[in-house]
N, C-alpha and C positions, 0 to 999 in steps of 0.2 A: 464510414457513414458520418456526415456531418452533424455536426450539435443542433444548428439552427435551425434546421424542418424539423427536426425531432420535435426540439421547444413550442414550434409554431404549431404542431397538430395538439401537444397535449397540454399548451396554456393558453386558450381564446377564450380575446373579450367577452366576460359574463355582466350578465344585471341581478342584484340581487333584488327582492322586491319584499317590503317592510310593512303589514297594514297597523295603521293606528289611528283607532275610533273609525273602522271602516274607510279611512282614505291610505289610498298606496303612495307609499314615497319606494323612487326607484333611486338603489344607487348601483354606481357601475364599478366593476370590479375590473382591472386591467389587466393586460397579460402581464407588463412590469410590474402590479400590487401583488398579482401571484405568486410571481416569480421570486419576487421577495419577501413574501409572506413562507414558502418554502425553505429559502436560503437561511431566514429569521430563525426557524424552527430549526432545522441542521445544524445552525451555528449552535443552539442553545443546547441541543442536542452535545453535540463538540463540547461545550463549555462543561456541561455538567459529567460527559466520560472523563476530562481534562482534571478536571475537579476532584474526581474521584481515584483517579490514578497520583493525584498529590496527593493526595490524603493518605494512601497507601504507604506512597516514597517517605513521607515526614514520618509516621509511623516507624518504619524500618529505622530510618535517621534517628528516631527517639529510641528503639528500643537499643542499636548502637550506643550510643550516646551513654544510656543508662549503663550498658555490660561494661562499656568503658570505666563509665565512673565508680561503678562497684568493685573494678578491678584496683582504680587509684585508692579507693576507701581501704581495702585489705592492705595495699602497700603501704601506705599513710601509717595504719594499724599496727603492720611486722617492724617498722623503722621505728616506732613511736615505744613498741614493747624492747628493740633491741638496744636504746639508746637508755632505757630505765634501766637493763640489763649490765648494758655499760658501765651505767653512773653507779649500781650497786657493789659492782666489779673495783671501779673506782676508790669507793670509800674503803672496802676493805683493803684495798691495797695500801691507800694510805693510814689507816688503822695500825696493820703488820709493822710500815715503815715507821711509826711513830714509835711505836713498842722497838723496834729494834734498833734507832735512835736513841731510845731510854736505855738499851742493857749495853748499847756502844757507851755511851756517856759512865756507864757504871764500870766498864772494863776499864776505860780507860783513865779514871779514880785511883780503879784497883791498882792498875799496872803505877798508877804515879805513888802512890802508897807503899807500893810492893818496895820501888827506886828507893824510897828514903827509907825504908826498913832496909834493905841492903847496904843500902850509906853506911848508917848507924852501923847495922852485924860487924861490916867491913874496918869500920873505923875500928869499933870494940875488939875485933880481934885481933888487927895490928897491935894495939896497945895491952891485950891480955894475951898475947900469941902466948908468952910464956907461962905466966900465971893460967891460963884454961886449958891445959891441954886433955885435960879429962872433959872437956865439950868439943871436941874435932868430934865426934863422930854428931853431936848435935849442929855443927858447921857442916857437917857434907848433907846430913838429911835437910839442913835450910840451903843449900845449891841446889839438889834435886830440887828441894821445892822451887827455888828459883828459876833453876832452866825449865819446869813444869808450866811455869807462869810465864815462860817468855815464849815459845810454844802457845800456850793459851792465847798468846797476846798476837803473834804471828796468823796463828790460826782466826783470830778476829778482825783483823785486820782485811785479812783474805774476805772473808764475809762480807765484811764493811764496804771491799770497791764494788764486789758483786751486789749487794745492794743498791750501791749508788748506781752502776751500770742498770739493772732494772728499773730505779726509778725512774733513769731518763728516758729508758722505752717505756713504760707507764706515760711516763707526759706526753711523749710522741704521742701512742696512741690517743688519750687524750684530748688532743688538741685536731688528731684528726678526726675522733669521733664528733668531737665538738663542731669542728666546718661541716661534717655529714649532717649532723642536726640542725642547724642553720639551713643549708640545701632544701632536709627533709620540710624544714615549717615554712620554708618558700616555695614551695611545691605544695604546701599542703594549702598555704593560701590562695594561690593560683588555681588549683582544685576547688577551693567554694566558689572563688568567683566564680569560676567556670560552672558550678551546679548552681549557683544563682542564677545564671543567666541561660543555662537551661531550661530552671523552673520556671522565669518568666518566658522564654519560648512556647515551653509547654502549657502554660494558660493562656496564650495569647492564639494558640493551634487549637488548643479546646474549646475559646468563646467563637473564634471564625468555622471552626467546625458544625458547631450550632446553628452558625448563620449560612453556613453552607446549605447543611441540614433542609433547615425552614426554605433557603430558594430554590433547594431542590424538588420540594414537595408544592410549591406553588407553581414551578416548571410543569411537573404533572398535571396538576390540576387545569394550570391554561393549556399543556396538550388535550387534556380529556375534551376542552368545552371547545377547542378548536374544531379535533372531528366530529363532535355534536354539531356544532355552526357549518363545515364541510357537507353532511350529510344534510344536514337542512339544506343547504346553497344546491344540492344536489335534485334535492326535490324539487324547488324553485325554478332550476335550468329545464327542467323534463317543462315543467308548469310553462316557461317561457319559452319552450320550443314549440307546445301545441298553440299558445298564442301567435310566436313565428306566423306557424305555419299558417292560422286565418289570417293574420294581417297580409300573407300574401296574395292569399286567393281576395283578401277585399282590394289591395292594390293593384290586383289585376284588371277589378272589377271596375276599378276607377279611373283609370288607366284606358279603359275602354269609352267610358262615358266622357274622360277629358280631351280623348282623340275625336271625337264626336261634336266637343264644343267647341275644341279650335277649330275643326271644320266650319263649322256655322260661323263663328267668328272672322276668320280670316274670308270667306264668302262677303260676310258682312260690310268689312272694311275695305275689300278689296270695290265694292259696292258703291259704298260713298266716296273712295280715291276717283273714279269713275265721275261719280258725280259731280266732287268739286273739282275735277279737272274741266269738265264741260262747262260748271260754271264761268272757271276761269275764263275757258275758250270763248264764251260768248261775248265777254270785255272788251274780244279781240287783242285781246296778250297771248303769248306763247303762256303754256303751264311749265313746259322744262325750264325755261330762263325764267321762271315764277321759282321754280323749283331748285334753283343751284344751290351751290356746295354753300355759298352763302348765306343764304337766305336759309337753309334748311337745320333743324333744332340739331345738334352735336348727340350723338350717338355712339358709344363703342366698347372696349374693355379686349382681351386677351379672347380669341379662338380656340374654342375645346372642340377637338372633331368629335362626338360621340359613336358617331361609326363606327371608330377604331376600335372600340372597347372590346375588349376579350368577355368583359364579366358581364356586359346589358344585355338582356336578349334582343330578340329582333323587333318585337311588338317595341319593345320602349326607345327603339334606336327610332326608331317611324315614327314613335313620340316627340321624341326630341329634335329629330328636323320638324315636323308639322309644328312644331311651339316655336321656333325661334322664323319657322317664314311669316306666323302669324304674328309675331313680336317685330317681325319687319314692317308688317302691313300697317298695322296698328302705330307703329313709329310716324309712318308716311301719313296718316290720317292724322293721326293729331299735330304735325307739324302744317299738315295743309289746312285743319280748321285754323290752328294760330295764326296763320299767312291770311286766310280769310277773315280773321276777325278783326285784319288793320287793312281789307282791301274796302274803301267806300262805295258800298252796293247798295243803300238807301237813299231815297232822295232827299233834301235839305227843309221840305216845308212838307204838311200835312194838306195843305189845299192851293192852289192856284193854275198858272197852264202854261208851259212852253209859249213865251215870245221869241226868241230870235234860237236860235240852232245854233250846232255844233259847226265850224266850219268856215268856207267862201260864204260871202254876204252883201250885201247892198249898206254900205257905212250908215246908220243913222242920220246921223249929223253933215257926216262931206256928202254923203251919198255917192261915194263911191264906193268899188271893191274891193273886200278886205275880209284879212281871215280873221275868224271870230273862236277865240281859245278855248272859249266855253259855253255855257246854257244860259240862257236868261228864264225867271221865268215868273212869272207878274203873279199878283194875287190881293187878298183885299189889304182892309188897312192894317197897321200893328200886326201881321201875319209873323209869329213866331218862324225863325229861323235855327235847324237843329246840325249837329255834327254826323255826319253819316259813318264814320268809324271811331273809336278810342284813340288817342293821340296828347300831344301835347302842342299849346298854341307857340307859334312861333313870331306872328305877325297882329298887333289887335290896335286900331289906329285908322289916322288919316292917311292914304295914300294917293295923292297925285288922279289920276281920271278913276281909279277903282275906288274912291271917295273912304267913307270909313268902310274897313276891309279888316277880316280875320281870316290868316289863313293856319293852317294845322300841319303836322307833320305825323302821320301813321307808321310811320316806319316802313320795313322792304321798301324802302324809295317810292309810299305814294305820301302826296299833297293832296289838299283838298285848299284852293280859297272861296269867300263867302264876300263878296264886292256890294256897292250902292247901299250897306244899311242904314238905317235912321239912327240904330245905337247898338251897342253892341254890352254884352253882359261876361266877358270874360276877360284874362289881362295876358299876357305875354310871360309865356314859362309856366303859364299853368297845365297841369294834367286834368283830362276830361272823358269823359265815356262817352258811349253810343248813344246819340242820340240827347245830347247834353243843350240845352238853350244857348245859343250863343250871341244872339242880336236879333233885332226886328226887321224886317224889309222896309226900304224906304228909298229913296230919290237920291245920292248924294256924289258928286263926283261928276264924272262924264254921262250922263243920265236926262233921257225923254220922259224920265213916267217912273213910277213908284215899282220897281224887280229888285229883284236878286241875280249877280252875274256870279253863276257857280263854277267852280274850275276841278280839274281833277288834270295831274301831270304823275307821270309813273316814270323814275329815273328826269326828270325835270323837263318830261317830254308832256306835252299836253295830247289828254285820250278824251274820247266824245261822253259825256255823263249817259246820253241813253244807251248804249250798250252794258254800261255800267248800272243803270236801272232794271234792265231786261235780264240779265245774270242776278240781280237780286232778287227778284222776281222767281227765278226761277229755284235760285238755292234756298231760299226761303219754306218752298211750296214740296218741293223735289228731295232735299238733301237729306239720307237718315240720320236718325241720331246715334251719336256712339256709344257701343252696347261697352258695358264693363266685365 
C-alpha cells in the first residue's frame, strides 16, 4: 500500500474560519501546513522521549562515576594510612639503629680499653714474671676475662654487620615506600581534578535538566491547546462542509441562470454581427474582406478542452462551451463595431443636396465625359463642413483643381477627402472625432459654384458616398446596442 493516497484522503485542504467583532477572516490550512504541523509534533514528541532517555544514561554515567570515585577515595585513604604506617615503622627503626650505634661505639671503647689494659698486664708481667708468681692465678683469671672480651667483642661485631645489613633493607624499603607515596599523591591529585570536573559536570546536567524540565512541560501545554485548536478546526470543517454543501446548490442555481444569459447574449450579438454585416453589405464592400485576419482585433491564449474533464459535470461542461462560443460572438461584434466606427457612413454637411453624383458624367467645364470620384454637394453660404468618421488628417491645404482640400485617414484602408473649401479649421497630423468641424464649403479650385467635392476610397479604391450614406442610415436606425 502506498504512502501517498493514504496522505491524500487523510490530509485535505481545510479553511479555518476566525470571527472578530462579527467579521469572518478565513484562513487556509494546507495539506503541507498539516502535514508538517504533524511531523512538528512527532518530532517534538521524538525530542523530548530523546531527552529523557539522556537524562537516564547521564544519570547511570554519574552514579558510575561516583562508585568509581568512592572507590579511589578509600584507596587514596588505605595508601595514605599505610605510608603513615611506614613512616612510624621508619623512625623506630632508626631509633633501635641509633641506640645500637651508641652501644657499638661503647664496645668498641671497651674493647680498645680492654687492648691497653692487656698491653700494660702483659708488659707488667714480663717484667714481674718472677717477682709475682703468687698472681699467675690472678693472670689466668685476667685471660679468661680477656678471651671473655674478645668473644664479646666477636659476638658484636657479628651484630654490628647484621645491623648494617638491615639497615640497608630498611632504606630499600624506604626509598621504595617513598616512590609509592609519590605515585599515591599523583594519583590522588589526578582524582580531585577528576571529581572537580565531575562536580562541574554534575551542576552543569542539573541547570539543563531544569531547563529540560520547563520545555518539557511547555511541550505539553502547546500539545494540550493543539488538540483544543484541532477540535475546534474540527467543528469549523463540519461548519464549512454544510456551507460547501449550499454553495453548491447555489452554484448550480447560478449556473443555470448564467446558461440562460449567455443564451440571450450570444442571440444578441449574434443579432447585431447580422446587422453590421448588412450594414457593411449596403456600402457595397464585401464584409469577409472587411473582416480579415487583418483588420480584425487579435484574440487568443492557450486551449483548455473542458470536455475532457473527469471532475465537471455535464451541466458545467455545456457551460463552458455556451461561454466561450458567446465569447466568440461577442469578440466578432465588438471588432465589427470598431471597424465601424472608422467606416464614413455620415454625411459631411447638416443641410444642402447632391449636385453632381458618383460616377460617368458630363465634365463641367470641357463638357465632356468623365468619371467623377466622388459627390458634390452645394448648399448655402458658410455651410459648416464635418468629418464623417474619427481619424487623423493627412492632407489640409491647397491642392491643385481640388483647391483647398482636407483629407483624413480612418484606418482599415478608408479615406475620406473634403475638396473646393473656402477655409479649412484643422492642420495636418491632427487627430479628430466624429463629426469634428473641419472647413466651410466654398468655390475654390476647379469649381462652377460654391460645393463640397466629398470623396471616400476604401484600399485607395474610390466607393460611391451614397451607398455609404444608405448603410448609415440604416445602422444608425437598425443596429442593437451592446448588451454587457
Amino acid at each position: 500500500m502506498k504512502l501517498k493516497p493514504v496522505l491524500d484522503r487523510i490530509f485535505v485542504d481545510r479553511q479555518v474560519i476566525i470571527s472578530t467583532r462579527g467579521q469572518p477572516k478565513y484562513f487556509k490550512v494546507s495539506k503541507n501546513a498539516q502535514i508538517g504541523l504533524i511531523a512538528g509534533s512527532v518530532c517534538a514528541v521524538s525530542l523530548m522521549v530523546a531527552l529523557i532517555v539522556q537524562n537516564s544514561i547521564q544519570r547511570d554515567q554519574l552514579t558510575k562515576q561516583g562508585t568509581q570515585l568512592t572507590l579511589l577515595q578509600d584507596k587514596v585513604r588505605t595508601v595514605t594510612a599505610s605510608l603513615l604506617l611506614s613512616k612510624s615503622t621508619l623512625s623506630l627503626t632508626k631509633t633501635e639503629l641509633d641506640q645500637q650505634y651508641a652501644r657499638l661505639e661503647e664496645i668498641l671503647s671497651e674493647r680498645h680499653n680492654l687492648k691497653e689494659t692487656l698491653q700494660t698486664a702483659t708488659a707488667d708481667l714480663k717484667q714481674k714474671d718472677s717477682a709475682l708468681d703468687n698472681r699467675d692465678q690472678y693472670a689466668r683469671d685476667l685471660e679468661d676475662r680477656i678471651h671473655m672480651l674478645s668473644r664479646k667483642l666477636t659476638l658484636t661485631n657479628s651484630r654490628s654487620e647484621n645491623l648494617a645489613l638491615e639497615i640497608t633493607k630498611i632504606n630499600k624499603a624506604l626509598y621504595h615506600t617513598t616512590e609509592e607515596r609519590d605515585q599515591i599523591a599523583e594519583a590522588k591529585s589526578i582524582a580531585q581534578k577528576r571529581l572537580a570536573s565531575l562536580n562541574r559536570e554534575l551542576q552543569m546536567f542539573l541547570s539543563s535538566k531544569d531547563d529540560i524540565h520547563n520545555e518539557l512541560q511547555e511541550t505539553k501545554t502547546r500539545l494540550t491547546e493543539f488538540d483544543q485548536e484541532r477540535l475546534q478546526r474540527l467543528e469549523v470543517v463540519d461548519t464549512l462542509k454544510l456551507q460547501v454543501a449550499n454553495l453548491r446548490l447555489r452554484i448550480e442555481t447560478i449556473t443555470t441562470e448564467n446558461k440562460n444569459l449567455i443564451e440571450r447574449v450570444y442571440a444578441k450579438a449574434e443579432q447585431g454581427i447580422d446587422a453590421l454585416k448588412d450594414t457593411i453589405t449596403l456600402t457595397g464592400l464585401n464584409p469577409d474582406e472587411i473582416l480579415a485576419l487583418d483588420n480584425v482585433e487579435g484574440i487568443g491564449g492557450p486551449f483548455h478542452n473542458f470536455s475532457n474533464s473527469k471532475d465537471l459535470l455535464k451541466v458545467e461542461e455545456e457551460y463552458y462551451v455556451d461561454a466561450q462560443r458567446m465569447e466568440l460572438s461577442l469578440a466578432r461584434w465588438t471588432t465589427l463595431n470598431s471597424i465601424m466606427k472608422n467606416i464614413p457612413l455620415a454625411e459631411p454637411t447638416d443641410s444642402g443636396y447632391v449636385s453632381s453624383s458618383f460616377g460617368m458624367r458630363r465634365d463641367p467645364i470641357k463638357k465632356k465625359k468623365a468619371f467623377h470620384a466622388g459627390l458634390d454637394i452645394s448648399g448655402p453660404k458658410n455651410t459648416p463642413v464635418y468629418s464623417t468618421a474619427p481619424g487623423v488628417v493627412i492632407k489640409a491645404g491647397y491642392y491643385s483643381a481640388y483647391g483647398l482640400m482636407v483629407e483624413i485617414d480612418h484606418g482599415q484602408g478608408f479615406k475620406t477627402k473634403y475638396g473646393h473649401l473656402k477655409k479649412t479649421s484643422v492642420k495636418k497630423g491632427q487627430k479628430i472625432d466624429f463629426r469634428t468641424r473641419i472647413g466651410t464649403m466654398g468655390s475654390t479650385g476647379r469649381s462652377t459654384g460654391r460645393h463640397v467635392h466629398y470623396e471616400i476610397s476604401y484600399k485607395n479604391k474610390p466607393q460611391n458616398p451614397v451607398k455609404f450614406f444608405k448603410a448609415g442610415n440604416y445602422a444608425f436606425k437598425t443596429a442593437p446596442k451592446k448588451t454587457d
